[in-house]
C-alpha positions as CSV (number, residue, x, y, z in Angstrom):
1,X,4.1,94.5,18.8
2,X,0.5,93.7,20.3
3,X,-0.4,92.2,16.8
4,X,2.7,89.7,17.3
5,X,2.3,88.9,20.7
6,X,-1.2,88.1,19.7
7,X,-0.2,86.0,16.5
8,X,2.3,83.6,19.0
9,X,-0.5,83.3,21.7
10,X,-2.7,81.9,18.9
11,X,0.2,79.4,17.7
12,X,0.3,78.5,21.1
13,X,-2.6,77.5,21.4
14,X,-3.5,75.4,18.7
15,X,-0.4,73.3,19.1
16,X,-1.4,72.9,23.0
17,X,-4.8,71.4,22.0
18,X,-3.2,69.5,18.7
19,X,-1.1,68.1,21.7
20,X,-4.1,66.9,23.5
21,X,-6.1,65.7,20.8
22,X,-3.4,63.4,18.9
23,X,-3.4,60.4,21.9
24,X,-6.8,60.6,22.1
25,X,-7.2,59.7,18.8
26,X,-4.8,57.1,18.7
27,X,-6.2,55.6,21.4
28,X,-9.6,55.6,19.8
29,X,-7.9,53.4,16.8
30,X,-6.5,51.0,18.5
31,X,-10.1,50.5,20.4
32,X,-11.6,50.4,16.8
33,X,-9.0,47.7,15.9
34,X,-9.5,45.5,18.9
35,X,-13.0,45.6,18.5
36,X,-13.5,44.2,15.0
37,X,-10.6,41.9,16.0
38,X,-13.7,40.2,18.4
39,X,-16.0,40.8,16.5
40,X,-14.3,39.0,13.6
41,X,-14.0,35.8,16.4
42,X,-17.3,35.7,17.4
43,X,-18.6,35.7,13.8
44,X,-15.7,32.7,13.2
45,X,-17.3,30.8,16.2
46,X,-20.8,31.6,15.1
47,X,-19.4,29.9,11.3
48,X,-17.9,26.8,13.4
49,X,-21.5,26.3,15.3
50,X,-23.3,26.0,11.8
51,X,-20.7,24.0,10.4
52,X,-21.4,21.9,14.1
53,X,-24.8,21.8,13.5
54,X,-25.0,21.1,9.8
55,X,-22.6,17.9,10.5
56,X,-24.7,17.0,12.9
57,X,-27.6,17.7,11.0
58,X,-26.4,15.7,7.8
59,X,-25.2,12.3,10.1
60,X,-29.0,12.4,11.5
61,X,-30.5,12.2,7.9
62,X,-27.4,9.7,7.0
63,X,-29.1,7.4,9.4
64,X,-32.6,7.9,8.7
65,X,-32.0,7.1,4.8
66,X,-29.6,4.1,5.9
67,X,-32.4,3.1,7.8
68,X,-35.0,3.6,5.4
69,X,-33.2,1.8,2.5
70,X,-33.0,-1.0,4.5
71,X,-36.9,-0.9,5.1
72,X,-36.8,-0.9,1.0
73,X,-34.5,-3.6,0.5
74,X,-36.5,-5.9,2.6
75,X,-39.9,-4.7,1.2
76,X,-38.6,-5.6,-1.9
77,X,-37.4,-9.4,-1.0
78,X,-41.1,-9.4,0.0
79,X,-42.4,-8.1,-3.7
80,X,-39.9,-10.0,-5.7
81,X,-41.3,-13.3,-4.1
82,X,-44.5,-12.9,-5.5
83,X,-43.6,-11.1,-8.8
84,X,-40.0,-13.0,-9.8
85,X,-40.4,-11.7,-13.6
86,X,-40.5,-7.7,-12.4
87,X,-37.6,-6.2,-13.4
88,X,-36.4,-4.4,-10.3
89,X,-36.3,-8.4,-9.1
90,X,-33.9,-9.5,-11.4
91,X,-31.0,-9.9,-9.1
92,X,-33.4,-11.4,-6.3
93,X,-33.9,-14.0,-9.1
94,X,-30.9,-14.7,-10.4
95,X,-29.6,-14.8,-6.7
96,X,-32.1,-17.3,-5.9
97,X,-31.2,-19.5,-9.0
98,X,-27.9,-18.9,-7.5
99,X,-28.5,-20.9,-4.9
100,X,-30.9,-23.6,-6.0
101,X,-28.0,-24.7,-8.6
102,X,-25.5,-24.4,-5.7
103,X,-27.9,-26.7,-3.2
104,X,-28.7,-29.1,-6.6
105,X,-25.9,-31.1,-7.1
106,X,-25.5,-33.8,-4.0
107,X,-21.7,-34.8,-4.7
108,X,-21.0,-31.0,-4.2
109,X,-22.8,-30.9,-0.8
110,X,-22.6,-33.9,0.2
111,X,-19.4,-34.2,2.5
112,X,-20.6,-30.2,3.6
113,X,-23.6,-31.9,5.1
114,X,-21.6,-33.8,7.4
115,X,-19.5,-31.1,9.0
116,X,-22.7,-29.0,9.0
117,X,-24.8,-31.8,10.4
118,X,-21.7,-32.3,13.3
119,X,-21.8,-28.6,13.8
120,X,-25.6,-29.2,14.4
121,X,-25.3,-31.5,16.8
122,X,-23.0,-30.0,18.9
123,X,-19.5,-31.7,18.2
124,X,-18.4,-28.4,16.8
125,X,-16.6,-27.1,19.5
126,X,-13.3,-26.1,20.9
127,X,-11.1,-29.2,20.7
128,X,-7.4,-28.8,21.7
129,X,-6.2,-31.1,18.8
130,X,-8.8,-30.2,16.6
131,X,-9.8,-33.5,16.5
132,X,-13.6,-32.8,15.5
133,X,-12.7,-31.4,11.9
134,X,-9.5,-32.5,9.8
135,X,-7.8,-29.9,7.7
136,X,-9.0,-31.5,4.5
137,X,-12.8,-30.8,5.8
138,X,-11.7,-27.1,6.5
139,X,-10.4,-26.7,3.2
140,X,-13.4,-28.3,2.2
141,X,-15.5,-25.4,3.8
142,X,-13.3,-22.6,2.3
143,X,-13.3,-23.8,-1.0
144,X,-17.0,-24.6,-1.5
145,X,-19.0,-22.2,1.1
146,X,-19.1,-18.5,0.7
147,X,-17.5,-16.9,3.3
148,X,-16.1,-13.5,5.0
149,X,-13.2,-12.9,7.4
150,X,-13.9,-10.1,10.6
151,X,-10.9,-9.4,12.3
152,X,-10.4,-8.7,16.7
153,X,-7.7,-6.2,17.6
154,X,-5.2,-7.6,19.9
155,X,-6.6,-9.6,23.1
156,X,-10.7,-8.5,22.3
157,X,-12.9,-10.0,21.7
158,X,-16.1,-8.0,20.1
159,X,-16.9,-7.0,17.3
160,X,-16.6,-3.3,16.2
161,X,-19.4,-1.4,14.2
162,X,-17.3,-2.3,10.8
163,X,-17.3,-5.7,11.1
164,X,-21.1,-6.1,12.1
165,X,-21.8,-4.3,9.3
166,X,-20.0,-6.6,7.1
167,X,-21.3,-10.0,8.7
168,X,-24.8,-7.7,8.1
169,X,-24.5,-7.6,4.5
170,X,-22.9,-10.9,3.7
171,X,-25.9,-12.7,5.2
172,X,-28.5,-10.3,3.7
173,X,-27.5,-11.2,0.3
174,X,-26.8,-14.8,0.9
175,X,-30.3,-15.3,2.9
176,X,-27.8,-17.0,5.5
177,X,-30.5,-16.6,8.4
178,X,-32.3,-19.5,5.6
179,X,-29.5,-21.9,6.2
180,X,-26.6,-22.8,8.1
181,X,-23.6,-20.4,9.6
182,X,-20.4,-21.8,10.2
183,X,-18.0,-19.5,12.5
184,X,-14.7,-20.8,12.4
185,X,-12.6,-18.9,15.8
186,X,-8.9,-17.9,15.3
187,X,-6.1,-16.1,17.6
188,X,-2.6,-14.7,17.2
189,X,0.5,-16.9,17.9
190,X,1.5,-14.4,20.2
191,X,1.7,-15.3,24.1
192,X,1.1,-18.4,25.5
193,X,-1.4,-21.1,23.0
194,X,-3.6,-21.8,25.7
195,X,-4.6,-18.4,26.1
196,X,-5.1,-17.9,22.5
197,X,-7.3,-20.6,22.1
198,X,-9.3,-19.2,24.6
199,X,-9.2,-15.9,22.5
200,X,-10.5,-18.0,19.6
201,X,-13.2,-19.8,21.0
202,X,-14.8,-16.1,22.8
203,X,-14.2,-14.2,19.2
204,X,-16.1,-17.3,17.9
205,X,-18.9,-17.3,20.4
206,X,-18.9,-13.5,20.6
207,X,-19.8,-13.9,16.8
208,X,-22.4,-16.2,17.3
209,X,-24.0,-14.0,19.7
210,X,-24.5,-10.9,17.4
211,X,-25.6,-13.4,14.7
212,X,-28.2,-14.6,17.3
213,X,-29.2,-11.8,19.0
214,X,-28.7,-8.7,17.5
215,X,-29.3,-10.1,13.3
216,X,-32.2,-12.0,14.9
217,X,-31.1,-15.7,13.2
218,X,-32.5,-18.9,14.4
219,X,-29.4,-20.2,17.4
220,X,-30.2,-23.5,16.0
221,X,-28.6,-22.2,12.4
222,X,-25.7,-21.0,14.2
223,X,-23.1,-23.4,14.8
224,X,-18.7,-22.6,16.1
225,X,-15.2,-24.4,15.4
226,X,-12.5,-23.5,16.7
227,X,-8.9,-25.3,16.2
228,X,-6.2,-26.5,18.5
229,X,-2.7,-24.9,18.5
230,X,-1.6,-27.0,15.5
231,X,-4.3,-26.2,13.0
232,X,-5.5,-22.7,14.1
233,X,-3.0,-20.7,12.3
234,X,-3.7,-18.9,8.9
235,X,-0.6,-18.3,6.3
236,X,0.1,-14.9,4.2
237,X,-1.2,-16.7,1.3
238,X,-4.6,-17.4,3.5
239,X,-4.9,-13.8,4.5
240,X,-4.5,-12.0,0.7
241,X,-6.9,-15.1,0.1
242,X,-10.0,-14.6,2.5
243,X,-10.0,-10.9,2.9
244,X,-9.8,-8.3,0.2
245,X,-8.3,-6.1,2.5
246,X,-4.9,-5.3,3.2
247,X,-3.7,-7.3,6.4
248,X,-0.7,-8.7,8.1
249,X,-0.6,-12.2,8.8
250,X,-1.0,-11.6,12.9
251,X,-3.9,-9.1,11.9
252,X,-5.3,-12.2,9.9
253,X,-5.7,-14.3,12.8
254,X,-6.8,-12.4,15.4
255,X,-10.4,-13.2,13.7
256,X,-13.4,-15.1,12.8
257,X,-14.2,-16.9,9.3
258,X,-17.6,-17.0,8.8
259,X,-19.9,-19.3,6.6
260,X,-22.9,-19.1,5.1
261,X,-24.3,-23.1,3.7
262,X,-28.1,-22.1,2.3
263,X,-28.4,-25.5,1.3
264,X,-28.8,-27.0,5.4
265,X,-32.9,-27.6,6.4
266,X,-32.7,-27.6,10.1
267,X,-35.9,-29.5,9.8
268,X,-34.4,-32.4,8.1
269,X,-31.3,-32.0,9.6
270,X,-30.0,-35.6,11.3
């Protein structure tokens, strides 16, 4: 009887302290699982800060080789002056032969010298009827003169990064800081005409300025048109024409057209 009474005791008392033990153990698992649950964040957020730092890292060397490269480019427009016949110069030279043949032949330049030489002068202006340059001299300009189109969002006026760029490298491979630059201001038929003109001429002027003061070209090279209500407008065919990208006809006017003429010698100019 003792040795039974002794036996259930016993019993007792291992189920009282499996009792006790079993939420203390639970409760230590779920602490284990919240605790690599934050650890597992912080090491996420420590992976997002390198990836942070490596982006940033990577843009700053972007820019230092952008900037480098064009330290090349122009130390090599120096080189290729004095050694034409190298090898790495061969598309300085054939550029420049480019150009000569383009500037040789006076009945292809000819009626250009006389809207550049107005331009020069100062008659190229904002006219309400356009009355300084007919369209046939316009198409004149688009059909002879390289040229690149920088479009304005909707009532601006400055240039964004992209388009600086562009006018950038347009004129670095045409030399257009040797000649003459031709910005031709244009605005949206939306709203009232006076208005838009006004867009015009500041998109054109706005592009003269960056050409002048940021690109470093002589002001005296850098001449503006802008047309009156009538003549202003570019078509659908125009737009897939000037600009190899993708563009609506309103997107196409809310712009500039720009020029390069390497052939004009401010110099000589009348």
């Amino acid at each position: 009887m003792r040795s039974i009474w002794m036996a259930c005791t016993l019993a007792l008392t291992l189920s009282a302290c499996g009792g006790t033990q079993k939420p203390d153990t639970l409760e230590n698992e779920d602490e284990s699982e919240e605790g690599s649950e934050a650890d597992a964040q912080k090491l996420q957020i420590i992976e997002y800060e390198k990836k942070a730092a490596a982006l940033v890292a990577a843009t700053e060397q972007l820019g230092q080789l952008q900037g480098q490269l064009d330290e090349q480019q122009r130390r090599l427009s120096i080189i290729c002056a004095d050694y034409p016949d190298h090898d790495v110069c061969q598309p300085h030279t054939a550029a420049a032969y480019a150009r000569e043949a383009f500037c040789a032949d006076p009945e292809f330049t000819q009626h250009v010298d006389e809207v550049v030489n107005a331009c020069h002068q100062g008659e190229c202006k904002q006219v309400d009827q356009a009355a300084q340059i007919s369209r046939a001299q316009y198409m004149l300009l688009t059909q002879r003169l390289p040229h690149t189109l920088v479009t304005f969002n909707a009532a601006r006026t400055a240039l964004d990064r992209n388009d600086q760029q562009q006018l950038q490298r347009f004129l670095e491979v045409l030399q257009g800081e040797k000649g003459y630059v031709i910005i031709v201001g244009r605005a949206s038929k939306d709203g009232n005409w006076r208005k838009n003109i006004e867009y015009a001429v500041k998109r054109a002027e706005s592009t003269r300025k960056y050409l002048v003061d940021q690109l470093g070209i002589d002001p005296r090279r850098v001449g503006f048109i802008t047309y009156g209500h009538e003549k202003m407008y570019l078509t659908a065919l125009d737009a897939e024409r000037l600009s190899e990208k993708k563009m609506s006809v309103k997107q196409a006017n809310r712009s500039a057209l720009v020029f390069s003429y390497p052939c004009f010698d401010v110099a000589n100019a009348h």
